[in-house]
ROROGU-107656 format. One record per residue (C-alpha): x, y, z; residue in one letter. Coordinates in steps of 0.2 Angstrom, whole numbers, plus 5000, padded with zeros to 4 digits. Layout:
N
XYZA...
END
This chain:
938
534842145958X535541975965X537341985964X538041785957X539541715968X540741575968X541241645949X542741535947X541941395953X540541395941X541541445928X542641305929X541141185931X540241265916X541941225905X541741055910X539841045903X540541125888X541840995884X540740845888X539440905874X540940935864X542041055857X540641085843X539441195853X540641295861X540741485854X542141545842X543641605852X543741795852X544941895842X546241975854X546142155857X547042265845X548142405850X547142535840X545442605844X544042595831X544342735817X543542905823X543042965805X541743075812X541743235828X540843175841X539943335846X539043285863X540743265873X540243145885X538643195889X537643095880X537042925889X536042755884X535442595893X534642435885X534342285898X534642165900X536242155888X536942185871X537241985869X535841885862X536641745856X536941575865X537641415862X537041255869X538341245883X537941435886X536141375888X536441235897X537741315909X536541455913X535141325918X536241225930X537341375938X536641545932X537941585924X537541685906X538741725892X539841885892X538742045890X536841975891X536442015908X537642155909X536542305908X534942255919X536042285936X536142485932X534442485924X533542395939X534742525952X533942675947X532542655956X533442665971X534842785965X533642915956X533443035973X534943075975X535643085956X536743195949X537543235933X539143155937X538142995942X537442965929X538842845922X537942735938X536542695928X536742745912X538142705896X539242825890X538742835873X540142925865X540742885847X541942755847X542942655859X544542715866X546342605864X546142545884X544242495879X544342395863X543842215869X543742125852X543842155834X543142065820X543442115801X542142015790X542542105776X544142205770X543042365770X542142355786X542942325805X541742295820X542342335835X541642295853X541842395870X542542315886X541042365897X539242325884X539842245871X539242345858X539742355841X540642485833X540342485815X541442555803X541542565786X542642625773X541142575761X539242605760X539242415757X540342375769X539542465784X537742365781X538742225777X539542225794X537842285802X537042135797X538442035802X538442105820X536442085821X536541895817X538141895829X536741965844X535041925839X535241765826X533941675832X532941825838X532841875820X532541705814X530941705826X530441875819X530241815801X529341675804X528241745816X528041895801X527641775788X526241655799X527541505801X527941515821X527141355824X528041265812X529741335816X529741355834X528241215841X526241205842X526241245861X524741345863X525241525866X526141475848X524541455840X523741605848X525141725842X525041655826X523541685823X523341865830X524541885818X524141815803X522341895804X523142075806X524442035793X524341915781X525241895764X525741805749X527341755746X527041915729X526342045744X528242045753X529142065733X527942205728X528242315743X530142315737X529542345721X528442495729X530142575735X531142565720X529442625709X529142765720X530542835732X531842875719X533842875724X533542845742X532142705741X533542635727X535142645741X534042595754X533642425746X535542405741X536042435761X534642315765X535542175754X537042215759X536342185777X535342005772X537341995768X538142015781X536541895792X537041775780X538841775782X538841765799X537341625799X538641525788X540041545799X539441505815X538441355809X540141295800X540841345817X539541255828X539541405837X537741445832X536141495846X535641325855X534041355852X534241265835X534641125843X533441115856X531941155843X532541015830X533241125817X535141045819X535940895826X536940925841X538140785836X538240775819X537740955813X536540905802X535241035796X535141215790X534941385797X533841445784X534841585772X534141775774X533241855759X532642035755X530741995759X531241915778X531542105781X529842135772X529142025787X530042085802X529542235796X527442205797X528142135813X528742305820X527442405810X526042285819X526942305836X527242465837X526642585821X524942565819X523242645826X521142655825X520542505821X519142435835X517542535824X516442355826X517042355846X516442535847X514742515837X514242395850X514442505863X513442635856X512342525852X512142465871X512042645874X510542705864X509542535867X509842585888X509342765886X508542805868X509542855852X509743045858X510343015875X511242865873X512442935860X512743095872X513242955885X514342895872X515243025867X515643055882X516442905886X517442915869X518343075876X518943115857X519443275859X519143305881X519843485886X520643415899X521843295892X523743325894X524543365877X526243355869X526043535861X525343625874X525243815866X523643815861X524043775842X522643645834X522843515821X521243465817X521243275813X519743125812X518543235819X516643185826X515543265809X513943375813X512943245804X513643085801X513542985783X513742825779X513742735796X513242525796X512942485812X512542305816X510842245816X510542185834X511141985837X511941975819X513542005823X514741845821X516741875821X517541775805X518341605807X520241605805X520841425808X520141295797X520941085798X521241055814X522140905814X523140805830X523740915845X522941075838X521340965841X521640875857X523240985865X524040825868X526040805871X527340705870X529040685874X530540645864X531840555864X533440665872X535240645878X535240645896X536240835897X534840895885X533440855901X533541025909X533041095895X531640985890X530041085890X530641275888X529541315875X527941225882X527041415886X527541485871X529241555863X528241715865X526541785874X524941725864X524241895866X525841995857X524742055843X522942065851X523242205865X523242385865X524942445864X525442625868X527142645875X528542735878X528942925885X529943065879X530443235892X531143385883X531643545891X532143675879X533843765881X533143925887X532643815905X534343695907X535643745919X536743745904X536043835891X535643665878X534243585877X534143415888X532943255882X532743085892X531742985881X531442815873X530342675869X529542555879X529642385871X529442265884X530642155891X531242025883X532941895883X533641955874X532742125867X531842165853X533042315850X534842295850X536442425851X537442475837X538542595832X538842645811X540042755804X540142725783X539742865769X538342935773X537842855789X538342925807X537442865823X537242785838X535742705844X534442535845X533842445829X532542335831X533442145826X533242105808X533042275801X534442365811X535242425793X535142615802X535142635817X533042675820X532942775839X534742875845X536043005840X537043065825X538543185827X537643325835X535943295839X534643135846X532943075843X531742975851X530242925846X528342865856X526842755848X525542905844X524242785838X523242915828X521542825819X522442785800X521342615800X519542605796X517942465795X517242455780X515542365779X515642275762X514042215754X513942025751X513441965734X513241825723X513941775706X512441725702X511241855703X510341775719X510241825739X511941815744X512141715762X513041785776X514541685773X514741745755X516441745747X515941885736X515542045736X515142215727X516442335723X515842485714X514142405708X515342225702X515242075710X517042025714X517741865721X518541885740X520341835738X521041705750X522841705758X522941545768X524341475778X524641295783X525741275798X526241085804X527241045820X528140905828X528940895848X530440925852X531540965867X531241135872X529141105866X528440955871X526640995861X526440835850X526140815833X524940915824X524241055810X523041195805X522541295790X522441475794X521341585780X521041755779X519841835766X520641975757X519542135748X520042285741X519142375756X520342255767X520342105778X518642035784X518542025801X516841995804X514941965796X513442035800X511842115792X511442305791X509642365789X509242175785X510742145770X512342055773X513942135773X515742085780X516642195788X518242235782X519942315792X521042435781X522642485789X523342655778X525142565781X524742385778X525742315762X526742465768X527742425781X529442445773X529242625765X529842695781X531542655776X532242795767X531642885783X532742815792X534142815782X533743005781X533943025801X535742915800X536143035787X537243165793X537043275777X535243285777X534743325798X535543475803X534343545812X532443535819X531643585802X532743435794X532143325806X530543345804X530843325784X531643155789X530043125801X528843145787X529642995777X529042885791X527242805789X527142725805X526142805820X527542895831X527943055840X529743095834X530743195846X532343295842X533643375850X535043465847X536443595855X535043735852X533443675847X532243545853X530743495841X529243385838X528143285822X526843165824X527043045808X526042935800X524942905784X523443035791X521943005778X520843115771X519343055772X517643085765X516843185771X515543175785X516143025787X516342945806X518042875808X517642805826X515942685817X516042565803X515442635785X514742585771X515842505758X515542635742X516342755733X515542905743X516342845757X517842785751X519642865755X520043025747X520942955729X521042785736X521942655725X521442475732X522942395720X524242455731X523242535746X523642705741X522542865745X522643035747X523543085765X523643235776X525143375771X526443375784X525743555788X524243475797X525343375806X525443395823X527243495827X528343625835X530043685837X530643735851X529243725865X529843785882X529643575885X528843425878X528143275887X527343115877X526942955884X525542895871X524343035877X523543155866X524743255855X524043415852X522043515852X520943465839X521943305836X520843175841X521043015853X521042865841X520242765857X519542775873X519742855889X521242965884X520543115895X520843215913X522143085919X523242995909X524942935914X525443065904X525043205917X526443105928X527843165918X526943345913X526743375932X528443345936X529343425919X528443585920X528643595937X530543605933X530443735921X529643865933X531043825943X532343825929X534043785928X533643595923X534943485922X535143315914X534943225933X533443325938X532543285921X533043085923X532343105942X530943165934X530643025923X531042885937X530042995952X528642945937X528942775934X528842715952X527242815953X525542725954X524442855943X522742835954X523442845971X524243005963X522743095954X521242985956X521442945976X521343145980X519643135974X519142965982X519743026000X518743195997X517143085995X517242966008X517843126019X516443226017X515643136030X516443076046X516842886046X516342796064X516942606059X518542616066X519342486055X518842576039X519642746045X521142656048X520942586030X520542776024X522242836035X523342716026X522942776011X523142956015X524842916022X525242826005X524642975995X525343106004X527042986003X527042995985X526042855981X527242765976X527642555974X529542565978X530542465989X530942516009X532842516003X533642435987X533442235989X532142236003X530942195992X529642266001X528442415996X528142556009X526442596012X526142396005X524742386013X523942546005X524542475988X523542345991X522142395997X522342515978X522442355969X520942275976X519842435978X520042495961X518942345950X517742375963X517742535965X517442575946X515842445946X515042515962X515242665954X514642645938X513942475936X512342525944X511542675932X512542615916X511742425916X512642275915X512642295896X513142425894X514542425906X515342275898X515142345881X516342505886X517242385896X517542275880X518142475874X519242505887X520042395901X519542465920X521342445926X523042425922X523842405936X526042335936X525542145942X523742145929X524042045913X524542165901X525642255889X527042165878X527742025887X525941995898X526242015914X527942075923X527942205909X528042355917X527142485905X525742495917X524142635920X524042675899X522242615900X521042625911X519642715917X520342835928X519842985919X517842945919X518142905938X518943075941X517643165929X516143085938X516643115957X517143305953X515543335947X514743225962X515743355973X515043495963X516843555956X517143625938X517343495926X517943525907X517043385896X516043285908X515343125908X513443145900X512643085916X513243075936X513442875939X514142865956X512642865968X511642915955X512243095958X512043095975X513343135985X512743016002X512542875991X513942875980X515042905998X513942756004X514442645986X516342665989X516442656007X515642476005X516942425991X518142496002X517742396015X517842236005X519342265996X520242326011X519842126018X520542046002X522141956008X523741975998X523641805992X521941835984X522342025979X524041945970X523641755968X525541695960X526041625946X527441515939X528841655944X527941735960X527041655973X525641685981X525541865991X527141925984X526642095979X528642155976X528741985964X527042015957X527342195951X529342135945X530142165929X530542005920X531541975903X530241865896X531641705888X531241705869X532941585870X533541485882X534641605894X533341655910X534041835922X533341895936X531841995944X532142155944X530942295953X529642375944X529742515934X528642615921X529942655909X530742645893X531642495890X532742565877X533342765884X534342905882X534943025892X535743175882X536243365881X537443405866X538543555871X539143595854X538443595834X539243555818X
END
């Protein structure tokens, strides 16, 4: 990471800029150090070996001159860019790491803050004292009250992540246009949203009144430590707009006058956390969904090679359940879950052609017509920052991607050099500035932990450590959401249309119920999108939200999406609060009781002194039976969920027993792969290689040797995360096929040889030495980025059809390599190699080379079967991708120019506010980790 100079130079400039835009905008003077620590209620039993990291910094907040400072000099305010340097150095750092090094790359996560760290204190309330550490930043939170802790948790959050949170709730409740501009990718995130999540103003009130109905004492406290949180938001939102010490981003969006300090910071309620939380739950908790996707592909399939065959070809390509998948419980133990029946009832397929997708925008008026703009009116200072939001506060494609990340390494105790159990684990968030998660420590009655909150509902902490053990958590995205095919009706007795608004519901013809949302916008500074408005609408049944109209067998249905946790989002809560709750987890069985309060879709990981352990949560459906969770069904009661209640989307779920868990496996790995035998693939491709095998390589490779330390399991993890998944277990293969004959084109064999140099290397995307910014073995990794898209249609294109090949491709994206497109912040994002179609490419070319192969593909595609021919197909591919020039194979874009392959691959913290950091190299990681090993148990 670049280094800044000249620091008391720009310092003193920056103090300049702040005085000329006054006083005002500058931030509130900090308290001076106290002489006492924060107070250390509680035993800290991981005695300083238990580590986190969060890039790029605790602070999330910025003033104006903050904003304006760091656009002119680079300068950034205290503790936003502060943890991205050690972050970013791993990379280089990781082969030689050791357990006293890790404090290189990695916070001391210790409770508390010793007397010589304390760097500010605040004390909102008498019965709560937030203290922040010298080096991060982060806040201590301590409370001699339940209501003063969440008090001062909520005060902190809005201290970090005020208008992070602000963006959160209006993004949660459709209104990101109309807060935050009309700028395009505005309007595309907005509306991804809405049509996953919309609600009435009555939706976000009952799912409070859901908790205090159902979840007794818990579900009661949980709800008074969320107010006392709204609180403590408000407080500080009060303060700092009384203050004029408030985010710049207000100002530069219209929200408040720079000079005058006219306009409002919106007060907090109880059902913003409501919409944060469908935020998070919509992010990160859900799984199935895709039935209509996958019905055209099958489709495609049996029209290419008849009903029989086709479907074969299919299923094949679904991989539910492939014996060769790498597995988070890898003892053999099967949890049978949304299996393939024998003989399938109920299925609606499409009639052919009748598909349509359901319109969501409605009222186009102005800019969301013409995408005109328009500049306003500005004081001179403000000019550097006209235009910031023009491409969107936030990626257009937040909601409407695949998202299966983060990665969790356990080694059980009887494997460690020490004798405890060691984890590295965390989420993968994307990177944002600042992040969706922020640091926080809270020490009150009945709450002890350390660990990231996701901003706006950080009332406990949701991924880190109590007094004596850690969790962790990775997106499982098991199938909890279903297609229903309603059948249209009309109140009149007559032949409904296609675009009916009512439909049958157990033989009665009921209306569909509308939620709409009207969302209007004006420039401003930071978006320069002019004037302009939209209606959005969403049909809503008691089988779910229509997503699209078609006719089955000649009648018209729509077809409907029902999540098991939508207008659930929030009953999570009390499972939280169970794992901050130092009286209720005290070992792996209570974790896993605290894990099955949690209805999102996530691999919980624990770890402790003695024991590591593992539960797959969610609300698992029972279905009915027969039924075909990968296919739309027909909309009637003997299809229905078992016991389903449409009035509050209730139904019967699996018992925690048929859960996918364990205790104490000699290791676990999870990085969104398949989770245990019998426990089937929500989607496709999830087969012979995933990403996953990177890390269960590695990890299991260590514990043959034993002796694992906390280092060797981080090197692990970053070995892994600057690996490229195909040159490592897809490349072997390809050589082996373009080997078996000799190559006489001397150009190509030189091609072929830099490949096999990168493999044998590790093929890996990492830097000659740290700042060179230059891969080894670059050209090989580029000749991998062109090859691979053509490689896969040379090999498959050909016997599968055009159709065809498209439709699964619509299933499943060919590639996902670091500079592609993808994952949560687009591009620059790092998850990378999660979906792709390396495991049908390794399937097919074993059985081209006549190898075993457990679970293979229906039919050989590449050459046909032949081995000449396929050799013949990806020599030729080969050939052309190896004459792709850089600029072609990485093409630039606003932060990379043309042919930077380092650049192309970079990490960067995509600016949801005004303050921009650094490229930093390219890693596969968590954004959020732990590193931990607790020596000693309560």
């Amino acid at each position: 990471m670049r280094r800044r100079t000249g620091k008391l130079t720009c310092t003193a400039i920056a103090t300049t800029a702040v005085l000329a835009l006054g006083a005002a905008l500058a931030g509130p003077l900090p308290q001076p150090a106290r002489a006492e620590p924060a107070a250390a209620a509680v035993t800290d039993y991981c005695r300083g070996q238990c580590s986190d990291i969060l890039p790029p910094g605790q602070n999330g907040n910025a003033t104006l001159a903050d904003i304006l400072a760091n656009k002119a000099f680079g300068t950034h305010p205290a503790h936003s860019t502060d943890q991205l340097g050690p972050y970013n150095n791993l990379v280089a750092g990781y082969p030689t790491l050791t357990d006293d090094k890790l404090s290189d790359f990695f916070n001391d996560s210790s409770f508390g803050v010793p007397a010589d760290q304390v760097a500010k204190v605040d004390k909102p309330r008498d019965d709560v004292t937030i203290t922040r550490d010298k080096k991060t930043g982060v806040p201590h939170i301590q409370g001699t009250t339940r209501e003063g802790t969440e008090f001062g948790a909520g005060y902190a959050a809005a201290q970090d992540r005020l208008w992070l949170m602000d963006l959160f709730r209006h993004v949660g409740r459709g209104e990101l246009t109309s807060f935050a501009g009309g700028a395009e990718a505005n309007q595309g995130l907005e509306q991804s949203f809405f049509g996953q999540a919309p609600y009435k103003e009555e939706d976000y009130q009952a799912q409070i009144d859901y908790i205090l109905a159902s979840q007794g004492e818990r579900g009661r406290q949980a709800l008074a430590d969320a107010q006392a949180y709204v609180d403590g938001i408000n407080a500080y939102r009060k303060q700092a707009k009384d203050g004029r010490y408030f985010p710049g981003e207000y100002v530069l969006t219209g929200k408040i006058d720079a000079i005058t300090n006219a306009g409002e910071i919106e007060p907090f309620k109880l059902t913003d956390l409501i919409a944060l939380a469908s935020v998070v739950g919509a992010l990160f908790g859900n799984g199935g969904g895709g039935e209509v996707e996958s019905a055209l592909s099958l489709l495609a399939a049996q029209r290419k090679y008849g009903l029989a065959e086709g479907t074969e070809v299919w299923e094949s390509f679904r991989e539910r359940d492939d014996p060769e998948a790498a597995l988070t419980v890898h003892d053999g133990t099967s949890f049978p879950y949304a299996a393939k029946p024998a003989d399938a009832k109920g299925t609606a397929l499409p009639d052919p052609g009748s598909l349509t997708p359901e319109q969501l925008v409605y009222d186009k008026t102005g800019s969301a017509k013409t995408g005109a703009t328009k500049q306003v009116e500005a004081p001179k200072k403000l000019e550097p920052l006209r235009g910031l939001y023009d491409d969107g506060v936030l990626p257009r494609d937040l909601f409407s991607r695949k998202h299966g990340m983060s990665n969790a390494l356990l080694v059980s105790g009887k494997h460690t050099a020490g004798g405890h159990p060691v984890a590295v684990f965390g989420p993968q968030t994307g990177y944002f500035a600042p992040q969706l998660l922020m640091l926080q420590e809270l020490q009150g009655p009945g709450i002890s932990a350390r660990g990231a909150s996701f901003a706006g509902v950080g009332m406990y902490v949701q991924l880190g450590r109590g007094q004596d053990y850690a969790w962790s958590a990775t997106t499982s995205a098991q199938d909890v959401t279903d297609t229903f095919a309603v059948e249209l009706c009309s109140p009149d007795g007559g032949t409904p249309a296609k675009d009916s608004t009512y439909y049958r519901y157990h033989g009665t013809c009921l209306p569909m119920e509308k939620i709409e949302r009207r969302n209007a916008w004006k420039p401003t500074v930071a978006d320069s999108t002019a004037e302009g408005s939209y209606r959005m609408q969403v049909y809503r049944t008691k089988y779910g939200l229509v997503t699209h109209r078609a006719t089955v067998g000649g009648k018209p249905v729509a077809y409907t999406l029902l999540r098991a946790s939508y207008r659930h989002e929030a009953d999570s809560i009390v499972g939280f609060q169970m794992l901050n709750d130092p009286g209720y987890v005290k070992d792996a069985k209570s974790f896993q009781s605290a894990a099955q309060h949690i209805n999102y879709t996530f691999n919980w990981f624990y770890a402790d002194s003695r024991q590591t352990a593992y539960y797959n949560s969610g609300l698992n459906l029972v279905r009915a039976a027969d039924v075909d969770p990968s296919l739309p069904v027909k909309a009637e009661p003997a299809y229905e969920w078992r016991d389903f209640d449409p009035t509050v989307n209730t139904a019967a779920y699996a018992p925690p027993a048929q859960h996918p868990q364990s205790i104490d496996q000699d290791y676990y790995v999870s990085w969104n792969n398949r989770q245990a035998k019998g426990y089937t693939a929500a989607g496709f491709g999830n087969g012979s290689v995933h990403r996953g095998n990177l890390l269960d390589d590695r990890v299991r490779a260590l514990v043959k040797k034993g002796g694992v330390t906390r280092a060797a399991l981080t090197r692990a993890m970053a070995e892994a995360a600057v690996t490229d998944l195909r040159g490592e277990d897809v490349l072997p293969e390809l050589l082996k096929v373009v080997r078996s004959a000799p190559i006489t084109d001397p150009q190509t064999a030189k091609t072929v040889q830099q490949l096999e140099s990168w493999q044998a290397a590790g093929a890996q995307r990492r830097e000659t030495s740290a700042g060179s910014h230059t891969y080894g073995h670059a050209d090989a990794v580029r000749i991998m980025d062109a090859w691979w898209p053509l490689l896969v249609e040379a090999e498959f294109k050909p016997q599968l059809g055009g159709e065809l090949y498209d439709a699964l491709r619509a299933n499943l994206t060919v590639d996902e390599a670091p500079s592609a497109g993808h994952g949560p912040t687009g591009s620059h994002a790092g998850s990378s190699f999660q979906y792709g179609w390396w495991s049908y490419v390794d399937k097919d070319l074993r059985a081209v080379l006549g190898e075993e192969v457990k679970g293979p593909l229906a039919r050989e595609y590449c050459g046909g079967g032949d081995l000449s021919a396929c050799r013949d197909a990806l020599l030729t591919s080969l050939q052309q991708a190896a004459a792709k020039p850089a600029t072609e194979v990485y093409p630039g874009d606003a932060n990379c120019s043309a042919g930077d392959q380092w650049c192309a691959d970079a990490l960067i913290q995509r600016p949801l506010g005004g303050i921009t950091h650094d490229k930093a190299h390219w890693q596969n990681r968590p954004t959020f980790q732990q590193v931990v090993e607790f020596p000693a148990h309560r």
